[in-house]
C-alpha positions as CSV (number, residue, x, y, z in Angstrom):
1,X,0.0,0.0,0.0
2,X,3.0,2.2,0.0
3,X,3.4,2.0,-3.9
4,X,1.4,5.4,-5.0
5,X,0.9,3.7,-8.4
6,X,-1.1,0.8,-6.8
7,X,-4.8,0.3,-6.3
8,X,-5.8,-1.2,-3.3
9,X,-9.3,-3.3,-3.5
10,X,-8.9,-5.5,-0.5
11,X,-10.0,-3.5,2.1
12,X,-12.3,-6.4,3.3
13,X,-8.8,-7.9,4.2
14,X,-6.8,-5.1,6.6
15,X,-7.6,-1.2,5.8
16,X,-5.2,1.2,5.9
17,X,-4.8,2.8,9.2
18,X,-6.7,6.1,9.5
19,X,-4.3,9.6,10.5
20,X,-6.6,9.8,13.5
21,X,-5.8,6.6,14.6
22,X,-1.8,6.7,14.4
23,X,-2.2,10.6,16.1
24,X,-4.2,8.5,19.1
25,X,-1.5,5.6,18.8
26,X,1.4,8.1,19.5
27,X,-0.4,9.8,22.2
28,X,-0.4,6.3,24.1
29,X,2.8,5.7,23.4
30,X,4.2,8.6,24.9
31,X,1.8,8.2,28.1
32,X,2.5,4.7,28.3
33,X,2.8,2.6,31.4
34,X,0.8,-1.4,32.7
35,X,-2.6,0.2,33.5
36,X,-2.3,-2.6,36.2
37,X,0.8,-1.4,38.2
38,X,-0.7,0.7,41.5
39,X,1.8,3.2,41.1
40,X,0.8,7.1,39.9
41,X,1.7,6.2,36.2
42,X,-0.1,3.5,36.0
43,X,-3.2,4.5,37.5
44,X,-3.0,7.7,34.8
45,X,-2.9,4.7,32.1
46,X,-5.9,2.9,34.0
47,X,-7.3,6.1,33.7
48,X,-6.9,6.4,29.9
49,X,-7.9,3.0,29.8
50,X,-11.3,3.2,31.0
51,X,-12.0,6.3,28.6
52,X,-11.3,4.5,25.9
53,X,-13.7,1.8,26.8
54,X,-16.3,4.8,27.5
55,X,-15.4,6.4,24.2
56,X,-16.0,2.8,22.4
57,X,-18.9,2.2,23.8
58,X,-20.3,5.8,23.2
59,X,-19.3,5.4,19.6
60,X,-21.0,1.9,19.0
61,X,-24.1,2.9,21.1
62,X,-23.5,-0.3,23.0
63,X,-25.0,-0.3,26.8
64,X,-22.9,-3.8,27.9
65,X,-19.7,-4.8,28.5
66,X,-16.9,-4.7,26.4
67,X,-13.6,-7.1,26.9
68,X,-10.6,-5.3,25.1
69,X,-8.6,-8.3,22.8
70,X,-5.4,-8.8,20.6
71,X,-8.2,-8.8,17.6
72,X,-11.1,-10.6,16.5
73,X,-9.8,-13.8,16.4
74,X,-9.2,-14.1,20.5
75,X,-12.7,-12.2,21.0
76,X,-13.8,-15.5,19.2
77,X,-11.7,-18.0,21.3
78,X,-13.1,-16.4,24.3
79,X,-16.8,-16.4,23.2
80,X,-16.3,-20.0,22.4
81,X,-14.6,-21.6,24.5
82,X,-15.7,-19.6,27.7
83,X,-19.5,-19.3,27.4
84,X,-21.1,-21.1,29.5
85,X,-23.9,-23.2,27.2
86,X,-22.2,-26.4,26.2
87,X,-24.3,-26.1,22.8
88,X,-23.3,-24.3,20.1
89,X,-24.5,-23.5,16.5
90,X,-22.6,-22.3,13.7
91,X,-23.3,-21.4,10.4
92,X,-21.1,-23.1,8.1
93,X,-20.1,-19.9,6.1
94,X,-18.3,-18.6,9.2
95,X,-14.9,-17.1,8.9
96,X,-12.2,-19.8,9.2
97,X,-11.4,-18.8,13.3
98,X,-15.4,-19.1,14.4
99,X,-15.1,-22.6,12.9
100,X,-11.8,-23.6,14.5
101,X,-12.7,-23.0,17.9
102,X,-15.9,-24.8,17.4
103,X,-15.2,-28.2,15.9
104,X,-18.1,-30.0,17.1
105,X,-20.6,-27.1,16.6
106,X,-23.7,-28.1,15.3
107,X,-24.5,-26.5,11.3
108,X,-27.2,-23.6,10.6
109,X,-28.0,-24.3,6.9
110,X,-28.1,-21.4,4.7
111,X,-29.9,-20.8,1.0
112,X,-28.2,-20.7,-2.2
113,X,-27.5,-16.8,-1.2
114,X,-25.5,-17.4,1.8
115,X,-28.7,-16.3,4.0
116,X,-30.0,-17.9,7.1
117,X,-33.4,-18.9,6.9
118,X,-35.1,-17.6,10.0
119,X,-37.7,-20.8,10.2
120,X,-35.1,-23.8,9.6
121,X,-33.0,-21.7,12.9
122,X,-36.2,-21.8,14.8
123,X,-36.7,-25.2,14.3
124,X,-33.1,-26.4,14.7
125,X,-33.1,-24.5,18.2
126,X,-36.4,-25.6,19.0
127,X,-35.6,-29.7,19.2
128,X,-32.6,-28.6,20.6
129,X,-31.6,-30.3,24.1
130,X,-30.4,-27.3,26.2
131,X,-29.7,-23.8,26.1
132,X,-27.0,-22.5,23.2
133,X,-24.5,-19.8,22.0
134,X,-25.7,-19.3,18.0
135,X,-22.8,-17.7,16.0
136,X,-23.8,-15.8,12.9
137,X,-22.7,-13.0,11.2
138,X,-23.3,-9.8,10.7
139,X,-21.8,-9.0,7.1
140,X,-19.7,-12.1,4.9
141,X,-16.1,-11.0,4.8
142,X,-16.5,-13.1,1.2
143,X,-19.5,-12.0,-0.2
144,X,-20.5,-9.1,1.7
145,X,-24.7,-10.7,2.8
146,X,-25.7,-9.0,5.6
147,X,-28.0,-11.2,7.7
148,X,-30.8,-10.6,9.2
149,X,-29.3,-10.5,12.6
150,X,-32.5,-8.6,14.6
151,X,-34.8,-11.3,13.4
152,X,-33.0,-14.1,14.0
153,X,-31.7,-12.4,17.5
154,X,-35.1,-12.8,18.8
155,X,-35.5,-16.4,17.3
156,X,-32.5,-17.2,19.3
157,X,-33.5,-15.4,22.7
158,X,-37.3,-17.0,22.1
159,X,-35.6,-20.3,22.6
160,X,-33.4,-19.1,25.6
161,X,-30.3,-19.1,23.6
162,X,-27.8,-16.6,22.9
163,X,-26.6,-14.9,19.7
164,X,-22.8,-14.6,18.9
165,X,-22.6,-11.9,16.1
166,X,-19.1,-11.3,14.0
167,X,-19.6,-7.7,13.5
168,X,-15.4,-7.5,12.2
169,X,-17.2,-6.6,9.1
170,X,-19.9,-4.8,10.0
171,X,-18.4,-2.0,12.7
172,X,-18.0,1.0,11.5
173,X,-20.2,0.6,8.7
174,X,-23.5,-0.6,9.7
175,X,-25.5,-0.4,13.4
176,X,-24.7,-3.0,15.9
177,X,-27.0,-5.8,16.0
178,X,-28.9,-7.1,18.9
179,X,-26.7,-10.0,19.8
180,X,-25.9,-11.4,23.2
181,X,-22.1,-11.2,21.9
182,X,-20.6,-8.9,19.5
183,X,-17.1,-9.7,17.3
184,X,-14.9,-6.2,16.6
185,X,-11.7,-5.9,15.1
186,X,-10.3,-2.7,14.5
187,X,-8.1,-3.3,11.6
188,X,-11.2,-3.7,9.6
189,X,-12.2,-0.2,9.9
190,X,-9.2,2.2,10.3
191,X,-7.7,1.5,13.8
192,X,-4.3,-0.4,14.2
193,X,-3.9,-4.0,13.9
194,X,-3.3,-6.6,16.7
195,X,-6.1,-5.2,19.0
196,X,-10.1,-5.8,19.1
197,X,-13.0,-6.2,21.4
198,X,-15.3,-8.8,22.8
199,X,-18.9,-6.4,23.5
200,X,-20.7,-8.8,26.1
201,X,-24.6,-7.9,27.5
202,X,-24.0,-9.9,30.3
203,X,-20.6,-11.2,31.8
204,X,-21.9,-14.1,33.5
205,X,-22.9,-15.4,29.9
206,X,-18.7,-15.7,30.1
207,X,-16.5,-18.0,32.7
208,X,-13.7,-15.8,34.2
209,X,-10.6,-17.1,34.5
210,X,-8.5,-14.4,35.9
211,X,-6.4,-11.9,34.9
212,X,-7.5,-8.6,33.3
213,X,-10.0,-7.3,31.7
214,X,-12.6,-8.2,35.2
215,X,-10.9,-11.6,35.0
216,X,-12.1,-12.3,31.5
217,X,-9.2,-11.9,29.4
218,X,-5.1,-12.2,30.5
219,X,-2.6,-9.9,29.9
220,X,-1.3,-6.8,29.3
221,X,-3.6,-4.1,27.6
222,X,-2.5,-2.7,24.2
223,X,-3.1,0.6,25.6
224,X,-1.9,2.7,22.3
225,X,-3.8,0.5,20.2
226,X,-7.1,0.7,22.3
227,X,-6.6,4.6,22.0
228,X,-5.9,4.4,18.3
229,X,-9.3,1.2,17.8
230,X,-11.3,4.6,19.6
231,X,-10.4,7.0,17.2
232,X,-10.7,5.4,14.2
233,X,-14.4,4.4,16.0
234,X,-15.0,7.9,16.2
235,X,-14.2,9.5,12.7
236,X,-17.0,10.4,10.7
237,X,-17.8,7.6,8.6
238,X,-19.7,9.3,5.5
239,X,-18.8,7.6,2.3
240,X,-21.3,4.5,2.6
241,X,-23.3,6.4,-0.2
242,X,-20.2,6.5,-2.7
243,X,-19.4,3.2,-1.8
244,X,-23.4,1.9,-3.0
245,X,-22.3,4.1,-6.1
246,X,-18.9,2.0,-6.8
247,X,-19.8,-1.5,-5.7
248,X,-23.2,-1.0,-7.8
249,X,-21.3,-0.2,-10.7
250,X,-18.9,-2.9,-10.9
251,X,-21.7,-5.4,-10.2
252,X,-23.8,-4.0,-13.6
253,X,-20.6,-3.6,-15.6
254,X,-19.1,-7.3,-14.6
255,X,-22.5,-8.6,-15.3
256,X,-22.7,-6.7,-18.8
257,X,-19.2,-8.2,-19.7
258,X,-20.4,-11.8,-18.9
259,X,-19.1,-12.3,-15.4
260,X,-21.6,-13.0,-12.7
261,X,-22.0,-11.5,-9.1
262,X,-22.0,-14.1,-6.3
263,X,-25.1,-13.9,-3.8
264,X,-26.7,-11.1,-6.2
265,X,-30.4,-12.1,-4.3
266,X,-29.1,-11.3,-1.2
267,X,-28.7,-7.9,0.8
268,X,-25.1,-7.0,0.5
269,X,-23.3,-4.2,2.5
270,X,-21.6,-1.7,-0.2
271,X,-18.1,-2.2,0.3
272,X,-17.6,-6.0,-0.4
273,X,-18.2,-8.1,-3.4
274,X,-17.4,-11.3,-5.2
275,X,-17.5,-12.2,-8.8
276,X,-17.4,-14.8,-11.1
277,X,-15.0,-14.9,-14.6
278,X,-16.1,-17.7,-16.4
279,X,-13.2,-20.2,-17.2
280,X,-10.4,-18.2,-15.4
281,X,-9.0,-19.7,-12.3
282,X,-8.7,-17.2,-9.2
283,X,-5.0,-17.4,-9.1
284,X,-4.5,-16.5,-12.4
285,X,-6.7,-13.3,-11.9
286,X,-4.8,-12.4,-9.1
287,X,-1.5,-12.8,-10.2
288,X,-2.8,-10.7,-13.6
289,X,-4.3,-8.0,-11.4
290,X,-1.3,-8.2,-9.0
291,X,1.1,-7.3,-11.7
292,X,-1.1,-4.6,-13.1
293,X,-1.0,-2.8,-9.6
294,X,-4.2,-4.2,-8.3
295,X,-4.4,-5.5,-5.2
296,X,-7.7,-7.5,-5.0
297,X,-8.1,-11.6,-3.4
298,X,-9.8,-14.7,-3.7
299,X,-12.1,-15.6,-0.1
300,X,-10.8,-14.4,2.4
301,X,-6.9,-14.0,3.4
302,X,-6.3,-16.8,5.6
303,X,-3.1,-16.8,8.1
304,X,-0.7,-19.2,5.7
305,X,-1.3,-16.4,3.2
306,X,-2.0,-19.4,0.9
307,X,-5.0,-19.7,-1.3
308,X,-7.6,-22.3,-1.4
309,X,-11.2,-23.6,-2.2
310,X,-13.5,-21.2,-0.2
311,X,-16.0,-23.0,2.2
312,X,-18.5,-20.0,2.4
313,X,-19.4,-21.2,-1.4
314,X,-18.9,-24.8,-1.0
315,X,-21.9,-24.0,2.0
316,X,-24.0,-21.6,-0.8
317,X,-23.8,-24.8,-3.0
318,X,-21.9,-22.7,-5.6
319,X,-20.6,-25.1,-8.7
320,X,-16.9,-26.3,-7.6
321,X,-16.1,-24.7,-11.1
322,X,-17.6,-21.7,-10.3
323,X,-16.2,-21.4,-7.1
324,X,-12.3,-21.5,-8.3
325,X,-13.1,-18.6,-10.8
326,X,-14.3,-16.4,-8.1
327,X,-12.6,-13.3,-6.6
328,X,-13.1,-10.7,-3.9
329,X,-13.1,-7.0,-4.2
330,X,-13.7,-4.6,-1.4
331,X,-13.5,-0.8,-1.1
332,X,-12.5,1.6,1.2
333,X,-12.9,5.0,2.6
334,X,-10.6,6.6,-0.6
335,X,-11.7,4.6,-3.0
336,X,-12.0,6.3,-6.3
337,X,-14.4,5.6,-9.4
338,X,-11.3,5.9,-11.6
339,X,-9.6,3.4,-9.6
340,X,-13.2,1.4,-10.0
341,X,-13.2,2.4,-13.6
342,X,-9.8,1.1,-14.3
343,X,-10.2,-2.1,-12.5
344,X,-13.2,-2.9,-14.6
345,X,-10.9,-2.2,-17.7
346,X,-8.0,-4.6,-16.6
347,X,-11.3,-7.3,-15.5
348,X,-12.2,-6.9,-19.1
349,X,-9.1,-7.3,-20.5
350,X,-8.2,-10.3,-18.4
351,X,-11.5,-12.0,-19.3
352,X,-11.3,-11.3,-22.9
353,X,-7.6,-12.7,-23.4
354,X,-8.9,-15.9,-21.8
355,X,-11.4,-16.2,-24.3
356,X,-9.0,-15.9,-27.2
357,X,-6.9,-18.0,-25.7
């Protein structure tokens, strides 16, 4: 992202750190001490802490608790692993980490569109034997579906469950859902990597097992990055209009070229979107739009770095074919129409070489 002369479509992935952010990173670095040491400097950082958390909360209009995290992926561990229902549910088009740290979670079937059908969740919850943590997310970090998270929320609480939402996606971009369990990460929107939240309604959903954080989380707060995950929270985000404009214009010019978009039926949040070249494999778009200056992926960006066969349309039902032609792009908060407008050329180009070929 340094190169000037690059475009950068993968914001779905990591998104550049906002100036508001690395101001509020610096700020913490220079005041930094353990906000758990009793001394006079670390009571000032406890005190910085706790503003942060206030400032977060403010920003997200969130009433509960929130658990402050190395990133979404240990919000996760401790949502599954610590919760006290021994059931869980999962739907399979979860990001790679939900299904990790649930191995023996028990599948939400979704439609051809990557939705969850609000009657087959009622009745999977309704013969089920106990009380259970339900993950689902908010927003597809693939295909960009938004669920219906407020119906199915009461679904859930109607058959004295709870609702674990993955908002990594979602934060910053669209209104918190009412979920018993909320998923932030702040790389996703502006704020510094390494550093996330766990927002919880109620802390005795969780088993504490000391340490910080009210005994819910060990070690050492990240106290620069919590300042700099606030900030980022707090800039205006205005740009969800231009974004409608750009994502809807490369989903009508892809389709006019012959491409396809992926989970078309489906409500979609603006800024992510995946589509289908017929007869060109993934990699071969991405190394072609790699050495054009694009930056763009294939699923999601796992922690190998490697590439493979995406299980969020393996779950949709997608064609195997299909599904190894398909790639991701996702915009951002400076994301131009000419960069849009030149990416749809190179698209066009790469597609129409592979049909000569």
């Amino acid at each position: 992202m340094t190169d000037t002369k690059r475009i950068y479509l993968d914001h779905a992935a990591t998104a550049p750190m906002l100036d508001i952010a690395k101001r509020a990173c610096a700020e913490g670095f220079e005041h930094w001490a353990n906000p758990s040491s009793p001394h006079a400097d670390g009571r000032a950082a406890q005190a910085m802490l706790e503003n942060a958390r206030r400032r977060l909360k403010d920003a997200l209009g969130w009433d509960g608790d929130v658990i402050f995290t190395s990133g979404a992926s240990e919000a996760i561990r401790i949502a599954l692993t610590r919760s006290r229902p021994g059931i869980q549910y999962v739907s399979p088009i979860e990001h790679d980490v939900v299904l990790r740290f649930a191995p023996d979670a028990r599948a939400i079937p979704v439609d051809a569109n990557g939705m969850v059908e609000p009657g087959q969740l009622d009745h999977l919850l309704k013969n089920s034997d106990g009380s259970a943590v339900v993950a689902i997310q908010s927003v597809n970090n693939e295909t960009g579906v938004i669920q219906n998270l407020d119906a199915l929320a009461r679904i859930v609480r109607d058959r004295g469950s709870y609702l674990l939402a993955d908002c990594a996606q979602s934060v910053g971009k669209l209104p918190l859902p009412d979920a018993d369990m909320i998923i932030v990460a702040a790389h996703k929107f502006g704020g510094p990597p390494g550093v996330g939240a766990l927002l919880v309604k109620d802390l005795r959903l969780l088993q504490a097992d000391g340490g910080q954080e009210q005994g819910y989380r060990s070690g050492t707060q990240n106290l620069p990055y919590i300042l700099g995950m606030a900030a980022a929270l707090e800039a205006p985000a205005n740009w969800a209009g231009r974004a409608a404009e750009l994502r809807q214009h490369l989903d009508d010019a892809i389709r006019n070229e012959g491409g396809a978009v992926i989970a078309d039926k489906a409500p979609r949040i603006a800024t992510i979107a995946s589509y289908h070249m017929p007869g060109v494999a993934a990699n071969t778009q991405l190394i072609k739009f790699d050495m054009a200056g694009f930056s763009v992926s294939a699923g999601s960006a796992c922690s190998s770095g490697t590439l493979k066969t995406s299980h969020v349309l393996a779950a949709m039902g997608t064609d195997p074919q299909v599904a190894r032609e398909v790639i991701r792009v996702s915009i951002g908060r400076d994301t131009s129409r000419a960069q849009i407008y030149g990416f749809l050329d190179r698209w066009k180009s790469i597609f129409a070489e592979a049909r000569r070929a």
